[in-house]
C-alpha positions as CSV (number, residue, x, y, z in Angstrom):
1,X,-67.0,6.8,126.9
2,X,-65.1,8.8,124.7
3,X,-64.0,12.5,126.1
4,X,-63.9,14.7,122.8
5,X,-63.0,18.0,122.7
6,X,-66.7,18.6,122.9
7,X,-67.3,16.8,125.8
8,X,-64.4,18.1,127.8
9,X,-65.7,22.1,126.9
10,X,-68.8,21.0,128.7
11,X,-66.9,19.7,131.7
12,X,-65.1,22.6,132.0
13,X,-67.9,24.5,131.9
14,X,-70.0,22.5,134.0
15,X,-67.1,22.3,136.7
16,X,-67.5,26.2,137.1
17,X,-71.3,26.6,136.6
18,X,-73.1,23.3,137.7
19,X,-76.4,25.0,137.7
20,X,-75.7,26.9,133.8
21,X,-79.0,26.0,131.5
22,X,-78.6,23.8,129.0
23,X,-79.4,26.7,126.2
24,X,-76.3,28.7,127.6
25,X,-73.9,25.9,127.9
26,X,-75.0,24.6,124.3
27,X,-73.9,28.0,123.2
28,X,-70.6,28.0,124.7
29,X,-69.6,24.8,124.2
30,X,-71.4,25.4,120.3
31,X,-73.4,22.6,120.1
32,X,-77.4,22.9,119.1
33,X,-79.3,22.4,122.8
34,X,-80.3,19.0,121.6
35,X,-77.1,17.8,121.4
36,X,-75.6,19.0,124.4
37,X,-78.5,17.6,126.1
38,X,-78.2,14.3,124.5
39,X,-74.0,14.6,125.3
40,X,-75.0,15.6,129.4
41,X,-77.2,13.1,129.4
42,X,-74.8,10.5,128.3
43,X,-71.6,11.7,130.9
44,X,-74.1,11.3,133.4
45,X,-75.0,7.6,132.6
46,X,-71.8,6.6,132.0
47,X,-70.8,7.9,135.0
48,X,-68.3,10.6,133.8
49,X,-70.5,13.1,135.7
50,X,-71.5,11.4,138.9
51,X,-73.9,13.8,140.3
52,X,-74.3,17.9,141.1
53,X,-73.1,19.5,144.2
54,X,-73.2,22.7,146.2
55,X,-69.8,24.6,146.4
56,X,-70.0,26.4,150.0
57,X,-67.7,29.2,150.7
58,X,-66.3,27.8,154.1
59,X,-66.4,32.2,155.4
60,X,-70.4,31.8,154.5
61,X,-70.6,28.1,155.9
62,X,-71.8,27.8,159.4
63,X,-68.2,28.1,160.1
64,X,-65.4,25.5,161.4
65,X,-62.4,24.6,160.2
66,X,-61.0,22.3,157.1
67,X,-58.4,20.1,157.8
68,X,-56.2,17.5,155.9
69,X,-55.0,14.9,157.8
70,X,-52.4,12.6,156.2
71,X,-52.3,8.8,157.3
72,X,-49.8,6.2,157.1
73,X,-50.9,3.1,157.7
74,X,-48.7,0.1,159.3
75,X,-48.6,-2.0,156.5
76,X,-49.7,-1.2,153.0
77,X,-51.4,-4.6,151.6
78,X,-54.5,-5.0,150.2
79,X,-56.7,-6.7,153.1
80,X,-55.0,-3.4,154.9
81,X,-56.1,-1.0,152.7
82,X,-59.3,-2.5,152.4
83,X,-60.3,-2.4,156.0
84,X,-59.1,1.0,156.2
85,X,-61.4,2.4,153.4
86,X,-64.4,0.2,154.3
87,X,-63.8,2.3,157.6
88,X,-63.5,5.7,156.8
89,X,-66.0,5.3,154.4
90,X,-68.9,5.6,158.0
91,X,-67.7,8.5,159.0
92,X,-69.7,11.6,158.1
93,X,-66.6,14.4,159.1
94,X,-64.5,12.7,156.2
95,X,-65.1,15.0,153.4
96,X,-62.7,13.4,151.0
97,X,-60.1,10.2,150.9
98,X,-57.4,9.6,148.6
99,X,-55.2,6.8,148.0
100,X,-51.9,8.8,147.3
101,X,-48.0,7.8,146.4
102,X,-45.0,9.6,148.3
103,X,-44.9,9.5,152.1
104,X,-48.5,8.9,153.4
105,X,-50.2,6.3,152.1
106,X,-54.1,8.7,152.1
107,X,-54.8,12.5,152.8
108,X,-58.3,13.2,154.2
109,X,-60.3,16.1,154.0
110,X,-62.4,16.3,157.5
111,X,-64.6,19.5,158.1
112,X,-64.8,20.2,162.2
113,X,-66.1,22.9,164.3
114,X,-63.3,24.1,165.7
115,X,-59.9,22.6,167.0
116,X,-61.6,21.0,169.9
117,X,-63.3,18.8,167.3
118,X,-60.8,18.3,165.6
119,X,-58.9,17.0,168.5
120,X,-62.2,14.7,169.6
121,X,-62.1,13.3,165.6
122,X,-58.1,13.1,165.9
123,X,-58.7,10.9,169.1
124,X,-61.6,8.9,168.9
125,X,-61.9,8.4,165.0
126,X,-59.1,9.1,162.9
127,X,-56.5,7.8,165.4
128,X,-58.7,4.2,165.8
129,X,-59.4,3.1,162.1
130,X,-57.7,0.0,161.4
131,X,-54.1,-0.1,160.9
132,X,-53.3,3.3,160.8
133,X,-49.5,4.2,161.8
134,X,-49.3,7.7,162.2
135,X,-51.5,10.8,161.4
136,X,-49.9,14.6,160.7
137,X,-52.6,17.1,159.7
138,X,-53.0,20.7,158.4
139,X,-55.1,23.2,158.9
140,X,-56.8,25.1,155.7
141,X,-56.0,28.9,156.4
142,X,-57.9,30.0,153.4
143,X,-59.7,28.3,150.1
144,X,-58.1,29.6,147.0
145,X,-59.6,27.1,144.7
146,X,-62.3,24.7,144.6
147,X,-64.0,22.8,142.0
């Protein structure tokens, strides 16, 4: 699908207001509310937007602690890197997983309880998914952004 300059307003918007009526983002995007309808619509099916999400403040949340845990796994091949995401992929504390370049090969995004659980997830999870190397992680002091 074809990101205009039209469609990228209403991602921008949408990125900050998910929940913004379709008569107030028409207007800021100016578009009628038929068309921006019909232009939604079509990001969604295409799957430019994939779906609609709750942002939660992690000091409102029922607290614990973010962490992001870079992994290096022993070798990078495909049937490696398969295994690996087909892993992480059943495990409900991994917020997010990227594939990145430089000197890990992902960086995960886990939400835990407290350093206790982080240490059981270190241990008994992160530690035992195939063919992972070595693990250094970071705690999130504070978010500053989120989208």
């Amino acid at each position: 699908m074809e990101l205009d300059q039209i469609n990228r307003e209403i991602l921008r918007v949408l990125r900050g207001e998910g929940r913004i009526s379709n008569v107030d983002l028409a207007a800021r995007v100016g578009v009628s509310p038929s068309a921006c309808l019909r232009r939604v619509r079509l990001l969604e099916k295409s799957g430019v937007i994939r779906g609609y999400a709750a942002l939660v403040d992690l000091r409102s949340d029922t607290g614990g602690l973010v962490v992001m845990t870079q992994i290096t796994l022993e070798r990078q091949t495909k049937s490696f890197l398969d295994r690996f995401e087909q892993a992480v992929r059943r495990h409900p504390e991994v917020q997010d997983c990227y594939l990145m370049t430089g000197g890990a090969d992902y960086l995960v995004k886990v939400k835990v309880r407290d350093a206790s659980d982080y240490e059981r997830l270190h241990q008994d999870v992160l530690s035992q998914l195939p063919g992972v190397a070595r693990l250094q992680s970071s705690f999130a002091i504070r978010t500053v952004v989120s989208m």
